[in-house]
C-alpha positions in Angstrom: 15.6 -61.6 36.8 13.0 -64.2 38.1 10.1 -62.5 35.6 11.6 -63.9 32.8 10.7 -67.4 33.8 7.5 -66.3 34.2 4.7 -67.3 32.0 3.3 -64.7 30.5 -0.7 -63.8 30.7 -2.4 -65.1 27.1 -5.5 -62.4 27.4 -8.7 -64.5 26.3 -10.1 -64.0 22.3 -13.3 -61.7 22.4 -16.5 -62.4 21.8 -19.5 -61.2 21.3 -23.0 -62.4 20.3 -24.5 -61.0 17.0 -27.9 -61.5 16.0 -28.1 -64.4 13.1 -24.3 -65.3 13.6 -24.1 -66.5 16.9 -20.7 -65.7 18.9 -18.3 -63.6 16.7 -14.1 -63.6 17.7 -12.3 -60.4 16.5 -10.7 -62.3 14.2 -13.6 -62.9 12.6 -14.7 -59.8 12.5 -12.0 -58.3 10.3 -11.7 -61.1 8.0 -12.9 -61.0 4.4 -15.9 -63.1 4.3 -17.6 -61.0 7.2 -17.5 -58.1 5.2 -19.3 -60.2 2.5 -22.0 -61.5 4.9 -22.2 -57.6 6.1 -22.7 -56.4 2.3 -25.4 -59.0 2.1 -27.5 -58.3 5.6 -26.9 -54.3 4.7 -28.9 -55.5 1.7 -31.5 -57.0 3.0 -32.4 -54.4 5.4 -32.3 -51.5 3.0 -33.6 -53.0 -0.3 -35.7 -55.3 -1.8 -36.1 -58.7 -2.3 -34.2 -57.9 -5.7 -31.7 -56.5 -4.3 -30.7 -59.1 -2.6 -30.3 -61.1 -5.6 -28.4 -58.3 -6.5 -25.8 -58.7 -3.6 -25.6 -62.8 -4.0 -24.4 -62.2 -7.4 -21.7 -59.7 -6.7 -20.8 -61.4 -4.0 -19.9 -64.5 -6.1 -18.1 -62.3 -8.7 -16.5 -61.1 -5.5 -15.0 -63.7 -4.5 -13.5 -64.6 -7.7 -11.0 -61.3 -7.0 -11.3 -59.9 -3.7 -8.5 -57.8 -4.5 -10.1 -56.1 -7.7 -10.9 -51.9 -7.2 -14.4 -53.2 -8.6 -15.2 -55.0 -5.4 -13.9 -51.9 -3.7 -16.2 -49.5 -5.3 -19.5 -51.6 -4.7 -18.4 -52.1 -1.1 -17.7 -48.3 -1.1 -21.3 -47.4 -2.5 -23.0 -49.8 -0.3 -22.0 -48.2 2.9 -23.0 -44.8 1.5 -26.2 -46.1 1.2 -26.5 -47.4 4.4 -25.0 -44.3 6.0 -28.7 -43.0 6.7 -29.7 -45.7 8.5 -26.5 -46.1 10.7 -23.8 -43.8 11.3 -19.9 -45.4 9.9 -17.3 -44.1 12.8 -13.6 -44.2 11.4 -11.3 -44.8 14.1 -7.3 -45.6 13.6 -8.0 -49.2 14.3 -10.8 -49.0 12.0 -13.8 -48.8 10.5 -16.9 -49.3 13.0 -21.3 -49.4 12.8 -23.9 -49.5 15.3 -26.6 -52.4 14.2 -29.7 -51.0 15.4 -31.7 -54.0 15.4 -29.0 -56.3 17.5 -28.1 -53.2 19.3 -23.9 -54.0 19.1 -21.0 -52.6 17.7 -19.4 -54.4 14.1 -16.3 -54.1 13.1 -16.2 -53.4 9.4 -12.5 -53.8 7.9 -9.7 -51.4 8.3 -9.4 -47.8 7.3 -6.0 -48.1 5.5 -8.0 -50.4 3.0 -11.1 -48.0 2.8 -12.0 -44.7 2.7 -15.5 -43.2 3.9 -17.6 -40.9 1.7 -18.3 -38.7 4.6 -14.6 -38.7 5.6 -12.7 -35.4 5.7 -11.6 -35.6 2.3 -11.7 -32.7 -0.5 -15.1 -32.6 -1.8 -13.6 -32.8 -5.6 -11.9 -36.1 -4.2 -15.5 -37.3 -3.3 -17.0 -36.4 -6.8 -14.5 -38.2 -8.7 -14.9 -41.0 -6.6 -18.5 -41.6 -7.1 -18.6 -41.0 -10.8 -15.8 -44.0 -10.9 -18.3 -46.1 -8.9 -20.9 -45.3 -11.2 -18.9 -46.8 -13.9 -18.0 -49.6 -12.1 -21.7 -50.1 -11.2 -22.4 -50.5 -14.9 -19.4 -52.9 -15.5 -21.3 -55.3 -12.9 -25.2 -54.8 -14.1 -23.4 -56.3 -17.5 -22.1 -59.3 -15.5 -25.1 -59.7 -13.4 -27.0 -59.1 -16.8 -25.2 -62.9 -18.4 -25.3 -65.0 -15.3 -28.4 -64.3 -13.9 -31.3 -66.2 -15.0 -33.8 -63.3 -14.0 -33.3 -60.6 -16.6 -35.9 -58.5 -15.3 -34.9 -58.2 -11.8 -31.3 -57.6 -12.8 -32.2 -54.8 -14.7 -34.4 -53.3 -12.0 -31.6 -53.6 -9.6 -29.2 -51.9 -11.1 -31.4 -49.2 -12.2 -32.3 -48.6 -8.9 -28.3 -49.0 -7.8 -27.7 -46.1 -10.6 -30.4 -43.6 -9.5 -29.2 -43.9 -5.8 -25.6 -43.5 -7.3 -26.6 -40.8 -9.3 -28.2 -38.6 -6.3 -25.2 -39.3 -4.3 -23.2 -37.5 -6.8 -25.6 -34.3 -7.0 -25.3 -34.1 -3.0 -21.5 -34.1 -3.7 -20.9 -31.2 -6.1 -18.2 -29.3 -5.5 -19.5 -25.8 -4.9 -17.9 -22.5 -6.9 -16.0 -20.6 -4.9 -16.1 -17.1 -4.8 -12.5 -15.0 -6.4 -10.9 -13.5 -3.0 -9.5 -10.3 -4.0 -5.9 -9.9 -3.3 -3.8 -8.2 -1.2 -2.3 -5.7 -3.2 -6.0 -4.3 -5.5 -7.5 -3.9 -1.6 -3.9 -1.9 -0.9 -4.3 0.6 -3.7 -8.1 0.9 -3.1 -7.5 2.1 -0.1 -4.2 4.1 -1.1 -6.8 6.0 -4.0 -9.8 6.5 -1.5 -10.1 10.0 0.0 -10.2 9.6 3.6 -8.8 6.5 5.7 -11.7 5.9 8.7 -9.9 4.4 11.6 -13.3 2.0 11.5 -11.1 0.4 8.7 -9.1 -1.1 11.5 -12.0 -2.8 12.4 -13.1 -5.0 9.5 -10.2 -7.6 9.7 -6.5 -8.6 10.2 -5.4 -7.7 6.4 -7.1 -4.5 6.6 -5.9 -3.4 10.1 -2.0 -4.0 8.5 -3.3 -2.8 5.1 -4.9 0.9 6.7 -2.8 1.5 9.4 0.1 2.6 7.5 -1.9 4.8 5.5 -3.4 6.2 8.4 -0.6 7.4 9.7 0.7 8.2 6.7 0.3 12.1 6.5 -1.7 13.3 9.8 -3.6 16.0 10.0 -2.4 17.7 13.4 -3.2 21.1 15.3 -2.7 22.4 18.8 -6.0 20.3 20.3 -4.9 17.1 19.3 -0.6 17.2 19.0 0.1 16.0 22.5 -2.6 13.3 22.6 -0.8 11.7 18.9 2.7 12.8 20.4 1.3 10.3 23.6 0.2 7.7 20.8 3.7 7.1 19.3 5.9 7.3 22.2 3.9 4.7 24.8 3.3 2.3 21.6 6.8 1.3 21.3 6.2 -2.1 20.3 3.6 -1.1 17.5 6.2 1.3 15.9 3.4 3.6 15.0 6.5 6.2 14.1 7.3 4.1 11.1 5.1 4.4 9.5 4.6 8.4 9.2 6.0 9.6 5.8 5.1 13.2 5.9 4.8 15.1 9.4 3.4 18.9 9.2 3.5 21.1 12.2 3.1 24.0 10.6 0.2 24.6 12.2 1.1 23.9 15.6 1.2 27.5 18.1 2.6 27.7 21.7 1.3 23.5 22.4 4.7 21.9 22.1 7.7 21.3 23.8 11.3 20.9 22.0 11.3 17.0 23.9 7.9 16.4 21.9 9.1 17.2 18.7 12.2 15.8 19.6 11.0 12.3 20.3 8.3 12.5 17.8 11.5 12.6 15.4 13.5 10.0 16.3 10.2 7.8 16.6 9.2 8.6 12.5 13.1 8.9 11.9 13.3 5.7 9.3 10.8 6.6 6.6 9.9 10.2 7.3 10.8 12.0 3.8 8.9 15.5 4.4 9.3 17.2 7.5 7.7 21.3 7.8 9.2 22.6 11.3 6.6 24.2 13.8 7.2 28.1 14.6 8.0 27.1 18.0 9.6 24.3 20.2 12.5 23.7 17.3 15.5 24.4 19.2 18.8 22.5 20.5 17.3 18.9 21.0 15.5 18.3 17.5 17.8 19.7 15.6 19.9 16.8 17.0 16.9 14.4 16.7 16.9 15.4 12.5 20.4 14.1 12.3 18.5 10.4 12.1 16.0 11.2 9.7 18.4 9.7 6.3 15.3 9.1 4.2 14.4 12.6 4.7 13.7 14.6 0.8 11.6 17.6 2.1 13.1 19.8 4.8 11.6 23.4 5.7 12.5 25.5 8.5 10.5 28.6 7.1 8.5 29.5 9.8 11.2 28.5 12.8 11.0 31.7 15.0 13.6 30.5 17.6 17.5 30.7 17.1 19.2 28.3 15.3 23.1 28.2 14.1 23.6 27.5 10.6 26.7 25.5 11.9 25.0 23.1 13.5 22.0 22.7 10.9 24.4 21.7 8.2 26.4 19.3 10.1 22.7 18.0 10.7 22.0 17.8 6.9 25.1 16.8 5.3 23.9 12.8 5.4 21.0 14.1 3.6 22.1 12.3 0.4 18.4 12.0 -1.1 17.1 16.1 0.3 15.9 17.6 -2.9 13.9 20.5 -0.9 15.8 22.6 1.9 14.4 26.1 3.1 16.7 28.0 5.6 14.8 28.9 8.6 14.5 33.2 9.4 16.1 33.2 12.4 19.3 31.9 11.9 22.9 33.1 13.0 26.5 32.1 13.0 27.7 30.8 9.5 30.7 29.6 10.1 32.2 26.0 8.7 30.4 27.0 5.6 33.5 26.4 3.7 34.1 22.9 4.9 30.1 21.5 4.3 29.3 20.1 1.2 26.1 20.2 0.2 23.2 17.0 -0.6 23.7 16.1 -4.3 20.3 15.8 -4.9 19.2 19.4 -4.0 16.8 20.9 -6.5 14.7 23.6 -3.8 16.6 26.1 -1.8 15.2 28.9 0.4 17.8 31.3 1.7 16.6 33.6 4.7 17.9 34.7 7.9 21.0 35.6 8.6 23.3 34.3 5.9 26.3 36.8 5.4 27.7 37.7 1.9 30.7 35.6 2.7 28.7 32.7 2.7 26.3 33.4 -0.3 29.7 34.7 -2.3 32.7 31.5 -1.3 30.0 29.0 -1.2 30.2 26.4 -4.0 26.6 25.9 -5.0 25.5 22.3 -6.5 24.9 22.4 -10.2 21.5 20.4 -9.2 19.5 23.9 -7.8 16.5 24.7 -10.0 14.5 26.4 -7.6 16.0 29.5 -5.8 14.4 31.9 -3.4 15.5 35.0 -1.6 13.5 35.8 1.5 14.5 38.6 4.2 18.6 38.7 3.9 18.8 41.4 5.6 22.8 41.2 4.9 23.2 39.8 1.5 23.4 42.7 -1.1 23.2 42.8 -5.0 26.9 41.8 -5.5 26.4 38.2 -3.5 22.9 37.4 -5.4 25.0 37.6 -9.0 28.1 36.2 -7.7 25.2 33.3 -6.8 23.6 33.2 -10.1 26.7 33.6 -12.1 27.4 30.0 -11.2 23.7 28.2 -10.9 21.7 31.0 -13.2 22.0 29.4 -16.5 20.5 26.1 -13.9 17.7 27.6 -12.5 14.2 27.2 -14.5 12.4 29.5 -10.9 13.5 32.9 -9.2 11.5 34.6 -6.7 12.6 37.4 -5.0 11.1 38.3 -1.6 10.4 41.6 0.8 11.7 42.7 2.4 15.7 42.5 1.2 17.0 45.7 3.2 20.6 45.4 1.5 19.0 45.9 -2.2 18.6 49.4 -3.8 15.7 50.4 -6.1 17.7 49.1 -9.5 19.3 46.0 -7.9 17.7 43.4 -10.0 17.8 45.3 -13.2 20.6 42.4 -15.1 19.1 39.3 -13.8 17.9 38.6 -17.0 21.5 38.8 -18.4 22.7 35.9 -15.8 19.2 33.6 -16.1 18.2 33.2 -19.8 16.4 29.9 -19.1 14.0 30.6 -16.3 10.3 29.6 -16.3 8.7 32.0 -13.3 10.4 34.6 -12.0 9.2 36.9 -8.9 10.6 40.6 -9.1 9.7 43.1 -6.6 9.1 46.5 -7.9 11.2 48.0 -4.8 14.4 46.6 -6.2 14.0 46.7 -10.0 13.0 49.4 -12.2 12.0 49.9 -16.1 15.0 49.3 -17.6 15.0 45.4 -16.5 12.9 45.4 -19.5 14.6 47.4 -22.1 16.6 46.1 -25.2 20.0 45.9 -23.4 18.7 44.1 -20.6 16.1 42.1 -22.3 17.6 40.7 -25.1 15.7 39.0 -28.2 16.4 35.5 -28.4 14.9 32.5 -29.9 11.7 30.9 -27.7 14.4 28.2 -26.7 16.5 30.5 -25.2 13.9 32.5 -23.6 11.3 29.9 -22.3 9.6 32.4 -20.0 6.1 31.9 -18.9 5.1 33.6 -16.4 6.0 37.0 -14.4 5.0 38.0 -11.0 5.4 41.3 -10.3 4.9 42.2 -6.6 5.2 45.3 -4.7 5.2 46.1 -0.4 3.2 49.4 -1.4 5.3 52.3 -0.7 4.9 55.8 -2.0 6.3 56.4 -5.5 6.5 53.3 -6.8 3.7 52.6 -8.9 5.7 54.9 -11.4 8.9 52.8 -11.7 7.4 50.2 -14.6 4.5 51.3 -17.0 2.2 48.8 -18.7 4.1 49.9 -21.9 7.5 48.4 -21.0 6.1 45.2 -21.1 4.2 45.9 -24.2 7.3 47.3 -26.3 8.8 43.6 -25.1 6.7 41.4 -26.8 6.1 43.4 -29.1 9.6 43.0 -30.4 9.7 39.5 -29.6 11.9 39.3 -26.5 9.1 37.4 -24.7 8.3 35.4 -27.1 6.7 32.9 -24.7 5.1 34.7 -22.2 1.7 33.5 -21.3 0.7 35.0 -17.8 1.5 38.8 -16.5 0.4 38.7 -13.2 1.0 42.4 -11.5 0.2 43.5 -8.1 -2.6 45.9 -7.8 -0.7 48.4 -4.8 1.5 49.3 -8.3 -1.8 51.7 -9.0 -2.5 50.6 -12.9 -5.4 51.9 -14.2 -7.7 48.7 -16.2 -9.2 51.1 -18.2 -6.2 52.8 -19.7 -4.9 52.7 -22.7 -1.4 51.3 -21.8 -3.3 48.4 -19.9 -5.2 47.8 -23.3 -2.3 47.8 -25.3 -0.9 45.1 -23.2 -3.9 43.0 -23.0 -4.0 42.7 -26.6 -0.5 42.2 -27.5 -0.5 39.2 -24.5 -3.7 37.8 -26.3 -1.7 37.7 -29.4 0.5 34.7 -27.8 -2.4 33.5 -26.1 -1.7 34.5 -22.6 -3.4 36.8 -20.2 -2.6 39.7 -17.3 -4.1 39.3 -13.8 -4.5 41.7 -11.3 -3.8 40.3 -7.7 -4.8 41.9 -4.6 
């Protein structure tokens, strides 16, 4: 309580000598006639004797309206000018310059009030600036112009005042800038370019985030390199590598993995994988529990899966699957039942059956409407009466049939009315083991119109035992378009273990009436 009574300290005003001036307060320093007196020593030590003249002048029309943006822009250019001889530093108390010939500091006036040329200001800003000055410039030679009594050295003045301004103004042009290309053209450059080089990671930030999703996009893995990516995703957790893999092959991969490999790999790639192709091995218990997670999933085949796997548990695996189009049983599979109970995806348009499926399941099944594509590869249990129970509800749907070997339950005329149940398919796939000539005939065959019958293409195929090159001669298919039940067949493609001669008369006969609707016969081998 006793400070209060106590006086308090009055610090003593500054001073400090300056050359011509004498002692100078800081008061003095900051007021407004100081920065006159500045404008006209600056003058004197940078111009000639007319420019001087020059200063007196303005300094007079100054004083008439200190507060004018005239007075602002002289006092403006007149530091620029000056800023080669003596560096201006621009503090938050103000404005400051180092006189080199009294060797002390000055104060100029405060940095609210006034803004440097060399401050950090746009460079457009700047330009603008001194082209207003440069106008302003000429508003004062007029006025220096009437009161002076020196015509001559007014006129040199501000000539020379115009040309300084004018160089100013080229050192400040605001340089074009270049067009950065954006984000999403350097996206689908990269999308379109052939190969992704992990030396893209390399280049910058934008095309690290930019490449490595397409990098891991698809990869290209065999048995040297699976456990060294397997490795890659599963210690990089907080990268999420998985992510971003949309299609994962491991079709190629023979006796390297391990069922926890693929089974992790799953669940790491389980939010945007949509195609998935099953090794041969290492598929058993654990990833078929891993799949349950992949929802996005649209292309599933279990083709080549060589282990044992329960159709039970696969389609309690799949029946989330709400956007699967493509689904191919795997060849190994047992136990069918709950068959009744699963309903299937609703977007399915690809199904593969194989393995072993029962003629139960093929027969009380309730097959989507959606199926377009349907294949029949090694049911060793399903005979001819499940296939047309099958195609009775979905063959007027399907636009491709393929028939594989072997189909043990099939006899040698089988698949002789499957054109009586399909009438719209594109491709079929017959094998000459389960069909025979009268697949072809008038009764079977029927004429329709080309919108009917839209078939394009036949593949006939054989496994090359004895007898049966002699089932279908070139001439059944001859007599068919010939009468106009294939009336858009374009490509016969026939398997050369059927034994047909090219140089026969019945192959000719066929050649020519398939060149009549512009199509052709192939041989394969």
């Amino acid at each position: 309580m006793a400070n209060k009574t106590r006086p308090k300290k009055i610090k003593a005003p500054y001073r400090k000598y300056v050359g011509g001036q004498g002692y100078v307060t800081q008061t003095q320093q900051s007021s407004p006639s100081l920065s006159s007196n500045f404008i006209e020593t600056t003058l004197a030590k940078t111009d000639i004797t007319t420019n001087q003249e020059l200063s007196q002048t303005a300094d007079d029309s100054i004083q008439e309206d200190p507060k004018s943006q005239d007075h602002q822009h002289i006092v403006d250019f007149i530091k620029e000018k000056n800023k080669n001889k003596s560096d201006i530093i621009e503090t938050p108390q103000g404005l400051y310059y180092y006189d080199e010939d009294t060797d002390t500091i000055i104060h100029i006036k405060n940095s609210d009030d006034i803004t440097l040329p060399n401050s950090k200001l746009d460079r457009s800003e700047r330009a603008k600036h001194f082209k207003l000055m440069m106008k302003n410039n000429k508003k004062y030679s007029k006025h220096i112009h009437h009161n002076s009594h020196n015509h001559q050295q007014d006129n040199s003045s501000t000539i020379a005042l115009t040309n300084d301004a004018n160089e100013i103004i080229k050192k400040e042009q605001v340089p074009v800038l270049k067009m950065k290309l954006p984000w999403e053209i350097q996206k689908l450059v990269l999308f379109y370019s052939e190969t992704i080089d992990p030396n893209f990671l390399l280049v910058c930030q934008t095309w690290y985030f930019l490449s490595m999703p397409l990098l891991y996009h698809s990869p290209q893995l065999t048995s040297r390199n699976f456990n060294k990516f397997v490795d890659t995703i599963i210690s990089n957790k907080k990268k999420k590598l998985g992510e971003s893999i949309i299609e994962l092959d491991l079709s190629t991969i023979l006796q390297s993995g391990k069922n926890s490999f693929v089974s992790k790999l799953l669940r790491r790639s389980s939010i945007n994988l949509q195609k998935f192709i099953a090794p041969q091995t290492s598929f058993g218990y654990a990833p078929l529990v891993s799949l349950k997670s992949c929802h996005q999933l649209k292309y599933l085949d279990l083709g080549l899966v060589s282990e044992t796997v329960k159709l039970q548990e696969l389609l309690s695996a799949i029946k989330n699957f709400t956007k699967l189009t493509h689904l191919s049983f795997p060849r190994s599979s047992i136990d069918c039942e709950g068959f009744r109970e699963f309903v299937w995806p609703q977007n399915l348009e690809y199904l593969k059956l194989s393995g072993g499926i029962t003629n139960e399941f093929v027969s009380e099944t309730k097959w989507p409407k959606t199926i377009k594509f349907l294949e029949f590869s090694y049911c060793p249990q399903v005979d001819e009466h499940s296939i047309y129970t099958v195609l009775s509800q979905i063959g007027d749907n399907l636009t491709h049939l393929y028939i594989h070997y072997p189909m043990p339950a099939l006899r040698e005329n089988s698949l002789d009315y499957v054109f009586r149940y399909c009438s719209n398919l594109i491709v079929i796939q017959l094998m000459v083991d389960y069909v025979s000539k009268w697949a072809f005939s008038e009764y079977m065959l029927t004429k329709l119109t080309p919108k009917q019958r839209p078939l394009k293409t036949i593949y006939l195929q054989s496994s090359g035992s004895l007898g049966l090159g002699a089932k279908i001669h070139p001439d059944d298919f001859t007599i068919a378009l010939w009468e106009k039940r294939l009336p858009c067949l374009k490509n016969i493609s026939v398997s050369s273990k059927l034994g047909w001669n090219t140089e026969s008369d019945g192959v000719e006969d066929l050649v020519s009436a398939i060149e009549e609707q512009d199509g052709s016969l192939y041989i394969s081998y």
